[in-house]
GUPA-163053 format. One line per field, with one value per atom (N, C-alpha, C): residue number from 1; residue in one letter; chain; atom name; y, z, x. Coordinates in Angstrom, 2 decimals, always signed. Example, Ala and Ser with C-alpha at 12.3 -4.5 7.8 and 13.67 -1.06 7.14 Angstrom:
% residues 2
k <- [1; 1; 1; 2; 2; 2]
r <- [A; A; A; S; S; S]
c <- [A; A; A; A; A; A]
a <- [N; CA; C; N; CA; C]
c2 <- [-5.69; -4.50; -3.30; -2.25; -1.06; +0.03]
c3 <- [+7.80; +7.80; +7.80; +7.08; +7.14; +7.87]
c1 <- [+13.19; +12.30; +13.20; +12.85; +13.67; +12.90]
//
This chain:
% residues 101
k <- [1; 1; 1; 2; 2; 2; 3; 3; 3; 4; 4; 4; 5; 5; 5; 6; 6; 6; 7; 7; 7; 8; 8; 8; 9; 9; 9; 10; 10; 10; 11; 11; 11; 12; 12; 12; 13; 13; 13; 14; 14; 14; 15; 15; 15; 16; 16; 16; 17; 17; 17; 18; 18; 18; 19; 19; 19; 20; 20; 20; 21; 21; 21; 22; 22; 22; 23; 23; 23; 24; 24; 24; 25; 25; 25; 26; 26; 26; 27; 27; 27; 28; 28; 28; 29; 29; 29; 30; 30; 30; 31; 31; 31; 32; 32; 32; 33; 33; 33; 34; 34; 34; 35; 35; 35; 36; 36; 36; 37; 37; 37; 38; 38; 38; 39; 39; 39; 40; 40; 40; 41; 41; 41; 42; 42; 42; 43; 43; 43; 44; 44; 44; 45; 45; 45; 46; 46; 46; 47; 47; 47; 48; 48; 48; 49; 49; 49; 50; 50; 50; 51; 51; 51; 52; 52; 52; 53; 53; 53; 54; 54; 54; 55; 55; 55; 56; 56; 56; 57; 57; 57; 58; 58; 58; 59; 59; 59; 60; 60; 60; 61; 61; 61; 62; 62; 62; 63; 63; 63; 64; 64; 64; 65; 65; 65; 66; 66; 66; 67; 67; 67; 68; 68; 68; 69; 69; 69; 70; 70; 70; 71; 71; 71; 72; 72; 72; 73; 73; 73; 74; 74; 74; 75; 75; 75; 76; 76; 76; 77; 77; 77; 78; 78; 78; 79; 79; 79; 80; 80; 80; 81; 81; 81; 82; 82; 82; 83; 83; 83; 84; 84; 84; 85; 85; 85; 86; 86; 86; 87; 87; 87; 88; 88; 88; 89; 89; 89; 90; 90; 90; 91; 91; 91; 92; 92; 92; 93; 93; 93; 94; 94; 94; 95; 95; 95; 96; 96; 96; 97; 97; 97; 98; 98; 98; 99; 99; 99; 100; 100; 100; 101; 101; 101]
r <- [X; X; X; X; X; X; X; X; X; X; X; X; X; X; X; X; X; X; X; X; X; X; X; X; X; X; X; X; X; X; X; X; X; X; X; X; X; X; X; X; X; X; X; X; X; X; X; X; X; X; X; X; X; X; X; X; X; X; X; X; X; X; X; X; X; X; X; X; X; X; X; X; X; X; X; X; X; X; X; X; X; X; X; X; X; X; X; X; X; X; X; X; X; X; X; X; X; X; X; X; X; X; X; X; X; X; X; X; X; X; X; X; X; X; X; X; X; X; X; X; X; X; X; X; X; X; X; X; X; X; X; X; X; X; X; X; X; X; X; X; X; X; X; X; X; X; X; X; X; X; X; X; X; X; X; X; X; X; X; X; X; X; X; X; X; X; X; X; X; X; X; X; X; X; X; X; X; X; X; X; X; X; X; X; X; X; X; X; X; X; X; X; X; X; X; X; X; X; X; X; X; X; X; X; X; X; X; X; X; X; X; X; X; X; X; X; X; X; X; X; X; X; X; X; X; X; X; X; X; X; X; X; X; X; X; X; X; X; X; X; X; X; X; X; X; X; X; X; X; X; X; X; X; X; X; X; X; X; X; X; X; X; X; X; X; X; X; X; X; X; X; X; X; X; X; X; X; X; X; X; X; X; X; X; X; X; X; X; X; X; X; X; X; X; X; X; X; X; X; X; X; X; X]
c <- [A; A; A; A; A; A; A; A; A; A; A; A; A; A; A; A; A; A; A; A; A; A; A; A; A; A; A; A; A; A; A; A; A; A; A; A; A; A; A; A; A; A; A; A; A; A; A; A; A; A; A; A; A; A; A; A; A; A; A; A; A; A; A; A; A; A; A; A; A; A; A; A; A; A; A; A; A; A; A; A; A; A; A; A; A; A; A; A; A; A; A; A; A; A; A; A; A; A; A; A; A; A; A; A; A; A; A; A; A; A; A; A; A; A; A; A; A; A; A; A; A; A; A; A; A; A; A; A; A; A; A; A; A; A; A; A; A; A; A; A; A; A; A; A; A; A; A; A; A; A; A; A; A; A; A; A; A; A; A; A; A; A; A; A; A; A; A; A; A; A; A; A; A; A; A; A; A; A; A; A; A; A; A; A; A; A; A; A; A; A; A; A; A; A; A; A; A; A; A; A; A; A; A; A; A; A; A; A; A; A; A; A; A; A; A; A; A; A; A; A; A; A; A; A; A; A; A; A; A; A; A; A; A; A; A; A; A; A; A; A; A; A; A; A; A; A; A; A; A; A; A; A; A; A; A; A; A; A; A; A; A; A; A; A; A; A; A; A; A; A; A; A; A; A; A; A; A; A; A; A; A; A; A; A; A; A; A; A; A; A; A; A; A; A; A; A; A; A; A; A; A; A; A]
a <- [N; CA; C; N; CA; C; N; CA; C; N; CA; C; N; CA; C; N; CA; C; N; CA; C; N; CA; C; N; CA; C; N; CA; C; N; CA; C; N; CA; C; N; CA; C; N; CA; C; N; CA; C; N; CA; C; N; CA; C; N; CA; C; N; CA; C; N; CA; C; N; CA; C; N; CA; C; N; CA; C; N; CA; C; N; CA; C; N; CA; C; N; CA; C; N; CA; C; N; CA; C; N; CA; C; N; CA; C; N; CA; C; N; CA; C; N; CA; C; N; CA; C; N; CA; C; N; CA; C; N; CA; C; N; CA; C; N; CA; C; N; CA; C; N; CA; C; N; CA; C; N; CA; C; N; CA; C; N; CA; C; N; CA; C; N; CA; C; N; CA; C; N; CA; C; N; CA; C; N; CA; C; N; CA; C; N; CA; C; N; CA; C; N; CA; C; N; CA; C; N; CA; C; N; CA; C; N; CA; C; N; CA; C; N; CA; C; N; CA; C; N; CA; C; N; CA; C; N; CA; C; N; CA; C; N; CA; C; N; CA; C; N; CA; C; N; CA; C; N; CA; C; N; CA; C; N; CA; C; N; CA; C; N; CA; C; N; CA; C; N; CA; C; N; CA; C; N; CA; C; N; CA; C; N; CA; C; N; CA; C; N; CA; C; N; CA; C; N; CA; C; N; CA; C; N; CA; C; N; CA; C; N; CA; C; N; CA; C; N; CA; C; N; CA; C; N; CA; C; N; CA; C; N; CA; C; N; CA; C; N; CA; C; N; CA; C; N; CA; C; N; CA; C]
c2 <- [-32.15; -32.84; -31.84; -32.22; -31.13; -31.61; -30.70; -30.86; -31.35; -30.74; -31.49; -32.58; -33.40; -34.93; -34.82; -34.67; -34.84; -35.70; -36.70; -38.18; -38.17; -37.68; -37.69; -38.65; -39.49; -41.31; -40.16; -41.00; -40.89; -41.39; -42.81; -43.19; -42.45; -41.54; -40.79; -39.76; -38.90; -38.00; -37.26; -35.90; -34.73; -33.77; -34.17; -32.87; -32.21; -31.98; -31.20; -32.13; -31.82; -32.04; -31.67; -32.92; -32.44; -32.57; -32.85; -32.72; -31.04; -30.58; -29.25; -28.17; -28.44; -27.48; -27.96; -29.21; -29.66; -29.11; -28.74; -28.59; -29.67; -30.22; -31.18; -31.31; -32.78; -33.14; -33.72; -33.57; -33.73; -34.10; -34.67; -34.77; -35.01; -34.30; -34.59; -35.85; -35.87; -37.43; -36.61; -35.46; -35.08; -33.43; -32.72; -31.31; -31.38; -29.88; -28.80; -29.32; -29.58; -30.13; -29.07; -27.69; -26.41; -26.67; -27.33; -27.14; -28.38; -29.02; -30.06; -29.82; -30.79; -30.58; -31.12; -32.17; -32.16; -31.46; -30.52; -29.54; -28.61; -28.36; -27.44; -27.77; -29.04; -30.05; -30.15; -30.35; -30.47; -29.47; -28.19; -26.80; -26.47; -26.51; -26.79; -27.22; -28.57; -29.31; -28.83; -28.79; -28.27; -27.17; -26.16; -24.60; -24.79; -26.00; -26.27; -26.84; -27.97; -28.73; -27.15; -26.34; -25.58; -24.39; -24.32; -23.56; -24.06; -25.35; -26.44; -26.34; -26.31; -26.70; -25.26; -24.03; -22.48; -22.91; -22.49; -22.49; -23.83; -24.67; -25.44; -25.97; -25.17; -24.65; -24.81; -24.71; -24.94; -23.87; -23.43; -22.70; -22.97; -22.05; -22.08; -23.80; -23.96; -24.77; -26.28; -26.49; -28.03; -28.11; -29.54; -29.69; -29.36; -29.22; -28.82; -30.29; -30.27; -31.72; -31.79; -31.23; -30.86; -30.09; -30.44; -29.90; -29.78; -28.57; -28.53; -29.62; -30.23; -31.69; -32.61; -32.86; -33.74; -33.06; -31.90; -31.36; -31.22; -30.73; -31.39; -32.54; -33.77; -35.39; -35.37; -34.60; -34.71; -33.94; -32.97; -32.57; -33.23; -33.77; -35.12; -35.92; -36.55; -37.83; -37.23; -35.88; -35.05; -34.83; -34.58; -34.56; -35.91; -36.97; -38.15; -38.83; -38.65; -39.00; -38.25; -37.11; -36.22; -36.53; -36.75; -37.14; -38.54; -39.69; -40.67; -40.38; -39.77; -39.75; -38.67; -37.93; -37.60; -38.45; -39.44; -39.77; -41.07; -41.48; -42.44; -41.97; -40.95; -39.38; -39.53; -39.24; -39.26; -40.59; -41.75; -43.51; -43.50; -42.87; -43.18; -42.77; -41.49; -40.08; -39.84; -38.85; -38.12; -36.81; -35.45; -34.44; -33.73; -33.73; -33.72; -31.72; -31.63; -29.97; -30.31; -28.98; -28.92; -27.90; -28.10; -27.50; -26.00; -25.39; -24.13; -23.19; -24.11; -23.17; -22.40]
c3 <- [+15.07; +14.79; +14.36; +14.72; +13.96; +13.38; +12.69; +11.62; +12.18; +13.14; +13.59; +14.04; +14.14; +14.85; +15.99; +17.39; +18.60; +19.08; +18.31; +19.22; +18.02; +16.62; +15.96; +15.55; +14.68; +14.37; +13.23; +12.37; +11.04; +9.63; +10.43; +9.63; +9.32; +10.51; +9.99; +9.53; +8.05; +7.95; +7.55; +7.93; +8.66; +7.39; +6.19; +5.17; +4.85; +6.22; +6.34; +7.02; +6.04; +6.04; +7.51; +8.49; +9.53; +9.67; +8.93; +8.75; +8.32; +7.70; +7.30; +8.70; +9.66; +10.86; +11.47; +11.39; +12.77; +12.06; +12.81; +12.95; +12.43; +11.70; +11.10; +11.99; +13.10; +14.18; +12.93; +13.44; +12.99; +14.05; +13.76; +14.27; +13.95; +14.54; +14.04; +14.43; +14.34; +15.02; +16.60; +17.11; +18.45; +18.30; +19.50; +19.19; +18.94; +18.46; +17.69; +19.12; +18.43; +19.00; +19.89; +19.95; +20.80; +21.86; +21.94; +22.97; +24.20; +23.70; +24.82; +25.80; +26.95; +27.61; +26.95; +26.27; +25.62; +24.85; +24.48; +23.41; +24.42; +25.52; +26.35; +26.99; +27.99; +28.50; +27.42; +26.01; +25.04; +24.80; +24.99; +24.33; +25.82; +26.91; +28.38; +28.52; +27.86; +27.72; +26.68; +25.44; +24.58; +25.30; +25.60; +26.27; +27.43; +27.99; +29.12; +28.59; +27.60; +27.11; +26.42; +25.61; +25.29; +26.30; +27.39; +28.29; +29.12; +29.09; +29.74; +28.69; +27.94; +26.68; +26.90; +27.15; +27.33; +28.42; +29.56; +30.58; +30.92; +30.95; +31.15; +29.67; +30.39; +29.28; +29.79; +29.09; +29.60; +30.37; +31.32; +32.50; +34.02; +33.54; +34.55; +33.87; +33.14; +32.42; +32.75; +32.65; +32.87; +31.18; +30.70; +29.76; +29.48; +27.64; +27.71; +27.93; +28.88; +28.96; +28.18; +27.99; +27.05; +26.22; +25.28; +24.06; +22.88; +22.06; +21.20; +20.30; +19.91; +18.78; +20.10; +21.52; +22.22; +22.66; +23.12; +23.05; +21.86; +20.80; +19.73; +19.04; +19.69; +19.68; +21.00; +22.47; +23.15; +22.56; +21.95; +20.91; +20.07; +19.38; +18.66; +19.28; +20.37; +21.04; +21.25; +22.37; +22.81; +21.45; +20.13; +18.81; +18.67; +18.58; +18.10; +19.05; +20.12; +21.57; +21.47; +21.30; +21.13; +19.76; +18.65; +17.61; +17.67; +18.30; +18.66; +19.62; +20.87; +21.42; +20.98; +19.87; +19.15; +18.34; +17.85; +16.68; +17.77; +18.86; +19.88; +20.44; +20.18; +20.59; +19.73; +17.98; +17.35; +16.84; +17.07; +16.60; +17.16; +18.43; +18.71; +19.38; +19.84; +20.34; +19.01; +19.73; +18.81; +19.35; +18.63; +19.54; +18.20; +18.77; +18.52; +17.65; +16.72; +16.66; +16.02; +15.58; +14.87; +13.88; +12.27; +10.93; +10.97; +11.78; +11.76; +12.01; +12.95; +13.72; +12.60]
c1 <- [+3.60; +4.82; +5.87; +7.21; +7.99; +9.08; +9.45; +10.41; +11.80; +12.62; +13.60; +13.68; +14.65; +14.57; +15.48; +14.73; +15.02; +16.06; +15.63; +16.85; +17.88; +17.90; +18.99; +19.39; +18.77; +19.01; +19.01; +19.98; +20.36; +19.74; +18.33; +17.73; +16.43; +15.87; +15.01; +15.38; +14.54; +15.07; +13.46; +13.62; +12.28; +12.82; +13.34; +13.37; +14.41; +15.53; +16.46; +17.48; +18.76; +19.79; +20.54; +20.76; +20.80; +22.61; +23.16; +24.93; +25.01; +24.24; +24.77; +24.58; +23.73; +23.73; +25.34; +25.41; +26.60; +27.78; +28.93; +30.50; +30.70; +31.62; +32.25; +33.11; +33.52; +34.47; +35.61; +36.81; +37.90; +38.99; +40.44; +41.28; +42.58; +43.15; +44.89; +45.61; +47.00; +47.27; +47.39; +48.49; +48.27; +48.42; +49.15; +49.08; +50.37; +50.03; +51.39; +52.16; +53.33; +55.27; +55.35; +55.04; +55.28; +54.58; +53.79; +52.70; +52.81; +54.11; +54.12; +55.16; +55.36; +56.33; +57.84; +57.55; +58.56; +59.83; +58.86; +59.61; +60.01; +59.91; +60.23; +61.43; +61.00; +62.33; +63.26; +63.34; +64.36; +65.31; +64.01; +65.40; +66.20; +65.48; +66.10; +67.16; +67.30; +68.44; +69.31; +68.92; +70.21; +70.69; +70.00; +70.75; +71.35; +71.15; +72.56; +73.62; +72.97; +74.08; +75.52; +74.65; +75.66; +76.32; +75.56; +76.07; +77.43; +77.17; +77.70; +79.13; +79.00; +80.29; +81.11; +80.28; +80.84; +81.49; +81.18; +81.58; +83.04; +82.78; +83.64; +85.14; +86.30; +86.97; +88.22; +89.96; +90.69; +91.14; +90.72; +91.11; +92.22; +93.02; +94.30; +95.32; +95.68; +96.05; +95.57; +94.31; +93.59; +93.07; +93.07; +92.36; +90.91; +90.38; +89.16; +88.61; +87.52; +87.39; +85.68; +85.47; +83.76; +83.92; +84.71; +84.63; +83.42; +83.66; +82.20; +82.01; +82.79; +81.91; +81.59; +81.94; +80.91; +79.72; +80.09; +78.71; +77.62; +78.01; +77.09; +76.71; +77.64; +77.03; +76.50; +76.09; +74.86; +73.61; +73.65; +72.41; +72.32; +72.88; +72.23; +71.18; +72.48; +71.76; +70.24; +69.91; +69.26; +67.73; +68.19; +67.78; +66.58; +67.66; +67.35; +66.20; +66.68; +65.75; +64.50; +64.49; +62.95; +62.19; +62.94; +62.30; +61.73; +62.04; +61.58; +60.17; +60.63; +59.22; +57.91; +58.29; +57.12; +56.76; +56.83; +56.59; +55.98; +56.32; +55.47; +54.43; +54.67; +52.90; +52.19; +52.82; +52.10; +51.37; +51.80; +51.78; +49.82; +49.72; +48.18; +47.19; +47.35; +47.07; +46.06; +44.79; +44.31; +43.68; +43.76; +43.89; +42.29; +41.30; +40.33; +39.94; +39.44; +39.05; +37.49; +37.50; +36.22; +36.65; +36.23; +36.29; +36.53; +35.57; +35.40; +36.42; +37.77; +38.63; +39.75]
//
């Protein structure tokens, strides 16, 4: 007979503490904000949005028609919109590790 338990039922126990061999499973609500597409598509967008605000300027006497406070109420909007759909990532997603890492 031996000391380990093969099938791993929790009701038998062979002497030894069989939680202290295993990794402790864990989980976050999802992954690090860097690691999604989200966060990528977002800064994508702000760095046009402000490229967008450079470039288009009163040239040869036309109005500025994208000026910098609308461009920084589309980084808002841009802001507000990404902070919403993380937090709909984070509502029920679970992004799995183990203790050790």
């Amino acid at each position: 007979m031996s000391a380990v338990n093969p099938v791993g039922n929790a009701g038998h126990h062979t002497g030894t503490d069989a939680a202290v061999h295993r990794t402790r499973r864990l989980s976050t609500e999802t992954k690090a904000a860097f690691k999604t597409t989200e966060f990528f598509s977002y800064v994508a967008a702000v760095v046009a949005v402000l490229i967008a605000s450079m470039v288009v300027g009163d040239d040869e006497g036309h109005a500025d028609y994208f000026r910098a406070d609308k461009a920084w109420l589309y980084i808002v909007v841009l802001t507000v919109g990404y902070m919403i759909s993380r937090g709909l990532a984070k509502s029920g997603s679970r992004d799995p590790y183990d203790e050790s890492r």
